[in-house]
Backbone bond lengths (Angstrom), bond angles and torsions (degrees), N, CA, C in turn:
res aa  C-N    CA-C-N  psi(-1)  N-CA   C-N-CA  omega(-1)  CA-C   N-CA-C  phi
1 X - - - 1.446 - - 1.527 108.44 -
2 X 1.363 109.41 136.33 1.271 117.10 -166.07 1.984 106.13 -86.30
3 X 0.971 117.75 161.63 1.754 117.64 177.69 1.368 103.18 -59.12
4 X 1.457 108.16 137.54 1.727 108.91 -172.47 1.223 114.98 106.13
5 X 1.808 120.43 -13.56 1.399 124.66 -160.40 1.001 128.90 56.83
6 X 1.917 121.16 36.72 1.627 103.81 176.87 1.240 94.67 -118.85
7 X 1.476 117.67 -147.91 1.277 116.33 158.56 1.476 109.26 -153.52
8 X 1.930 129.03 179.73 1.187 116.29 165.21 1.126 110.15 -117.42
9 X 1.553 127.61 102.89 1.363 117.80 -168.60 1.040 112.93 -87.20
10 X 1.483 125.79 177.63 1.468 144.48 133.21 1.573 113.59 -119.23
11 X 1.327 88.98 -163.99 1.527 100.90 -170.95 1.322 102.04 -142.33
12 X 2.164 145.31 115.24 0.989 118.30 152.62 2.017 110.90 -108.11
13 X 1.446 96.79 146.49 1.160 109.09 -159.39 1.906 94.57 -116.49
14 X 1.331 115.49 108.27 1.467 141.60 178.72 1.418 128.24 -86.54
15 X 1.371 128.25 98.50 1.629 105.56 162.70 1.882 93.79 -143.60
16 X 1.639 72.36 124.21 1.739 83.40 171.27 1.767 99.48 69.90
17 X 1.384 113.31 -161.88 1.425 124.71 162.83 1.432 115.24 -49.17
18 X 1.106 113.63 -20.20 1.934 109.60 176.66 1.770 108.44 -90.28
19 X 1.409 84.15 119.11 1.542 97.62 156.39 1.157 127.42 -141.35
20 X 1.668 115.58 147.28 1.433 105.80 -171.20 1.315 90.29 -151.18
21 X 1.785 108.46 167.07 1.829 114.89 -135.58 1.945 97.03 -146.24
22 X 1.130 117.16 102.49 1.600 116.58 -172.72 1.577 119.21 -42.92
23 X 0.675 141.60 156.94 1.478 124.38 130.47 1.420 144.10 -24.76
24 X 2.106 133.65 128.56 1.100 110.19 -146.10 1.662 89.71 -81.41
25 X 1.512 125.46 157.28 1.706 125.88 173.04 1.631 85.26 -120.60
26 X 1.547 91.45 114.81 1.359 101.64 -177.62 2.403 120.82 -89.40
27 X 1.208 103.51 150.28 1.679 105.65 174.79 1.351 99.23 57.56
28 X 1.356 132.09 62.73 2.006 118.96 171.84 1.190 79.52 -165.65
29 X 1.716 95.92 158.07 1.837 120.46 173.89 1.786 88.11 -105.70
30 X 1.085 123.18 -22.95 1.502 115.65 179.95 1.400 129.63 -120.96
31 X 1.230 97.16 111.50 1.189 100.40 -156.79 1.864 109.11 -114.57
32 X 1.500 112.58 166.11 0.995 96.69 177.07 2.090 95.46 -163.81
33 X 1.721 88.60 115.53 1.527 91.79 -179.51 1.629 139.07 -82.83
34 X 1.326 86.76 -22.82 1.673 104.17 -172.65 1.253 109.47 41.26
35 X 1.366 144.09 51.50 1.326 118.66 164.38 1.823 102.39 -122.07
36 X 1.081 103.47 -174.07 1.648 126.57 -165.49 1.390 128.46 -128.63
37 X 1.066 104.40 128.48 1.463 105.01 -167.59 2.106 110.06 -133.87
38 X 1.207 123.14 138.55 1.077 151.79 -168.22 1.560 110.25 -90.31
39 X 1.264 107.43 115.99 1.612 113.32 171.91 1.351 117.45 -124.12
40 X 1.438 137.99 113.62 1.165 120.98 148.35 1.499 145.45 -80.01
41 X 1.734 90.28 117.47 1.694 101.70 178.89 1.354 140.02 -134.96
42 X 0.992 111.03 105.88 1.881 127.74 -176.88 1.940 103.57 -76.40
43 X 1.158 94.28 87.99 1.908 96.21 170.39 1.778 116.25 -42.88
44 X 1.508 110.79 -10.73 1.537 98.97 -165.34 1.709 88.60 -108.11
45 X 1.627 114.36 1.89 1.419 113.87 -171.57 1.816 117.14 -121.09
46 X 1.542 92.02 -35.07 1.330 92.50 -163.27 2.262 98.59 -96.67
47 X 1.273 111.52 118.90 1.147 101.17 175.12 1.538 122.12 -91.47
48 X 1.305 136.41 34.57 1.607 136.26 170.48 1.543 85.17 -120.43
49 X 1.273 93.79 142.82 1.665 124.41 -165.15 1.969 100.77 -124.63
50 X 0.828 121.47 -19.25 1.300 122.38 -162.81 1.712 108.74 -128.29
51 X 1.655 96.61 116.05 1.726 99.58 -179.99 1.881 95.07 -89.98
52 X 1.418 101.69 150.08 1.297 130.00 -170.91 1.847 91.26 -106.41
53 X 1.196 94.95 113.70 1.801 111.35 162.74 1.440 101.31 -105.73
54 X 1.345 122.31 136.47 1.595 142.17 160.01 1.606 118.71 -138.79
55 X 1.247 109.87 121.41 1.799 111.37 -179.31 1.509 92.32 -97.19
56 X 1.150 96.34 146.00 1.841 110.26 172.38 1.671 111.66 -121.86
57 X 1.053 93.90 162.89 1.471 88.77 168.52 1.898 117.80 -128.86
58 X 0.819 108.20 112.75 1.935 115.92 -139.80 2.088 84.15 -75.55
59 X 1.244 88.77 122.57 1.654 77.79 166.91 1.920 112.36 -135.20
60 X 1.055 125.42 111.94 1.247 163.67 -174.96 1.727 116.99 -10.65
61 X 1.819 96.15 -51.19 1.522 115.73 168.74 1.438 107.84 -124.29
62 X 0.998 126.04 43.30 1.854 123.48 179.48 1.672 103.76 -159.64
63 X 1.203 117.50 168.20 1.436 123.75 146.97 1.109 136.39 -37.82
64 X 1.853 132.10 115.53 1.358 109.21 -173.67 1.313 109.75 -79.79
65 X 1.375 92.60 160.36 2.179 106.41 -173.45 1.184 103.78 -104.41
66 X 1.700 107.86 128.32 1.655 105.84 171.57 1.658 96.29 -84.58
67 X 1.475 105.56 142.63 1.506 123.04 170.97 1.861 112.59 -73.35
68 X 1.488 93.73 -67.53 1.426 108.59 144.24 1.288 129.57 178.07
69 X 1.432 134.80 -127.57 0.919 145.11 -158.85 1.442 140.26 -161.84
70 X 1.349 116.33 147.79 1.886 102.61 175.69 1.419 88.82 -139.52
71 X 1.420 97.85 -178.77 1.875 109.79 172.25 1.757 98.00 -145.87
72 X 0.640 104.28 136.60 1.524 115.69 -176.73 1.401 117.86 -111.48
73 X 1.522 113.78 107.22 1.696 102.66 175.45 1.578 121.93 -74.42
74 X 1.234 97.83 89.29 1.822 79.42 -155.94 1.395 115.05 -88.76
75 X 1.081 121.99 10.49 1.506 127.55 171.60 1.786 106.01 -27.17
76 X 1.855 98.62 -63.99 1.372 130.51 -161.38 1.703 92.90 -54.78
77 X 1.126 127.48 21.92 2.082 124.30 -165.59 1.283 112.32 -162.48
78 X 2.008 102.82 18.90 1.681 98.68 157.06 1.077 147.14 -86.95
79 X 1.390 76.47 6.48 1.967 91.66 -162.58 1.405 92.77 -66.17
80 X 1.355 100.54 -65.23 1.944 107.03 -179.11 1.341 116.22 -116.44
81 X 1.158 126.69 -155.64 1.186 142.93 -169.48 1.596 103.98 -110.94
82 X 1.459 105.00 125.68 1.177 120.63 -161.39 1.667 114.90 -132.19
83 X 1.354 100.47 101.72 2.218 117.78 170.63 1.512 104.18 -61.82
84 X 1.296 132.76 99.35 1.283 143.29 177.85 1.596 118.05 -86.14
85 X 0.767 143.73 110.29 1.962 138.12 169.43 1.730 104.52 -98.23
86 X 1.070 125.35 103.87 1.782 121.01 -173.40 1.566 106.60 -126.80
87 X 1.096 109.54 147.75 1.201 127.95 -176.89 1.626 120.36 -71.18
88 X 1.504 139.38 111.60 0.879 120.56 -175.46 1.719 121.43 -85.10
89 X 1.870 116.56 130.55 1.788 88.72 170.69 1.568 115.83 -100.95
90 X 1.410 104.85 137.71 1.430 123.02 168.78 1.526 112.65 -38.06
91 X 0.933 103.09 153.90 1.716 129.41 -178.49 1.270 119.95 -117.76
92 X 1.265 139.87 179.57 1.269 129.87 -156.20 1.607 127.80 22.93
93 X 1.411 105.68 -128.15 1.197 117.97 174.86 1.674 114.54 -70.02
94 X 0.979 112.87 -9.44 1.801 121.58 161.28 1.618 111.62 -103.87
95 X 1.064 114.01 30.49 2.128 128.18 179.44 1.687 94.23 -70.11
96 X 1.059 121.04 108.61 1.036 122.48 163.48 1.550 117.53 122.25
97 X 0.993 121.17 -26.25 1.884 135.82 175.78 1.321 87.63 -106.13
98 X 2.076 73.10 158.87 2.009 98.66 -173.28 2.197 94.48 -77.42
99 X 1.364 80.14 157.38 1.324 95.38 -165.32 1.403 139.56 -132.94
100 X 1.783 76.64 10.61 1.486 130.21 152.44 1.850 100.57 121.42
101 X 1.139 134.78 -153.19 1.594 142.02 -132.56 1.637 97.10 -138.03
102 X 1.708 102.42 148.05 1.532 76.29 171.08 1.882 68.25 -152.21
103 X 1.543 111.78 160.95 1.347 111.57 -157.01 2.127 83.96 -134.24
104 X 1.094 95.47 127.54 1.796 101.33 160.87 1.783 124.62 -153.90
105 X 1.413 93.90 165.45 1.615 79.00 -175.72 1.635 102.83 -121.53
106 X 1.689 104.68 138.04 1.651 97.80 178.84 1.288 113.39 -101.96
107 X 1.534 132.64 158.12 1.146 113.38 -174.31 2.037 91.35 -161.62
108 X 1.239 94.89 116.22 1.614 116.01 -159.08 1.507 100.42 -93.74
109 X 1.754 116.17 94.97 1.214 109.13 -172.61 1.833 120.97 -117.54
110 X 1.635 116.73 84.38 1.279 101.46 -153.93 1.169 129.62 -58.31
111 X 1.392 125.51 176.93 1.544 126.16 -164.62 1.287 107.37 -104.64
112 X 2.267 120.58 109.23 1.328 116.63 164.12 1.698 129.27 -8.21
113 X 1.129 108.28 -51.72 1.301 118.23 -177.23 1.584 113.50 -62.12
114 X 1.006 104.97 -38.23 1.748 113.19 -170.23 1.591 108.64 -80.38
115 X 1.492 105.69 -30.81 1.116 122.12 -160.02 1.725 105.81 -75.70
116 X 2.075 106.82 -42.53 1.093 110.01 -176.08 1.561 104.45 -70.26
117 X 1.527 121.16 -43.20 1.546 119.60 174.00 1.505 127.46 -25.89
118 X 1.429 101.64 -34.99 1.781 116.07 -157.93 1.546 76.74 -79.65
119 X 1.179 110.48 -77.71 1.591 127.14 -155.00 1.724 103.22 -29.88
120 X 1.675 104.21 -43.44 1.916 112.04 175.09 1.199 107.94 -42.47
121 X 1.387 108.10 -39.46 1.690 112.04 -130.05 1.883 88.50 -106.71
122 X 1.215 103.44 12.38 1.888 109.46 -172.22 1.767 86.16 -116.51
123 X 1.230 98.20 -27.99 1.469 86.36 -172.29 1.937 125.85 -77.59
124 X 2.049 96.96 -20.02 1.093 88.09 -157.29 1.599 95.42 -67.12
């Protein structure tokens, strides 16, 4: 937390070799990013099951501080599209307490291509 009690967060959002990193939302404890991010995943290919959420708090002349974190098994939320509210845990000297909320929506959309493959591969 930055002097003043706010902070400048981001958001990096992890699965597998893909990662991708929000925009910083600068001076607020509440924040809200709305943006979207793209993963490619084949269940019969890709073996990590669990996206890695981490909020940071970006600071300018120092090290940024992760606030914290969740991991999400999200396999269990392909069927449909799934509004999540999860608890974040603190890091450092806050390791172990919530460390405040972080809210996203998953939405598991397979790829034509993969889709026609299976159907071949049912046929031979």
């Amino acid at each position: 937390m930055d002097f003043g009690g706010v902070s400048d967060r981001y958001v990096t959002v992890e699965l597998g070799e893909d990662k991708f990193k929000t925009k910083v939302v600068n001076n607020t404890l509440t924040d809200t990013f709305n943006e979207e991010f793209t993963f490619f995943f084949d269940p019969e290919k890709t073996d990590q099951r669990t996206i890695n959420v981490e909020v940071w708090d970006h600071d300018t002349f120092e090290k940024n501080d992760v606030i914290g974190r969740v991991s999400i098994p999200f396999i269990i939320y392909i069927i449909s599209e799934s509004e999540l509210k999860l608890d974040l845990e603190g890091e450092g000297k806050n390791a172990g307490q919530k460390a405040g909320e972080v809210s996203l929506t998953i939405l598991y959309t397979p790829d034509p291509e993969v889709k026609k493959q299976r159907r071949k591969k049912a046929k031979l």
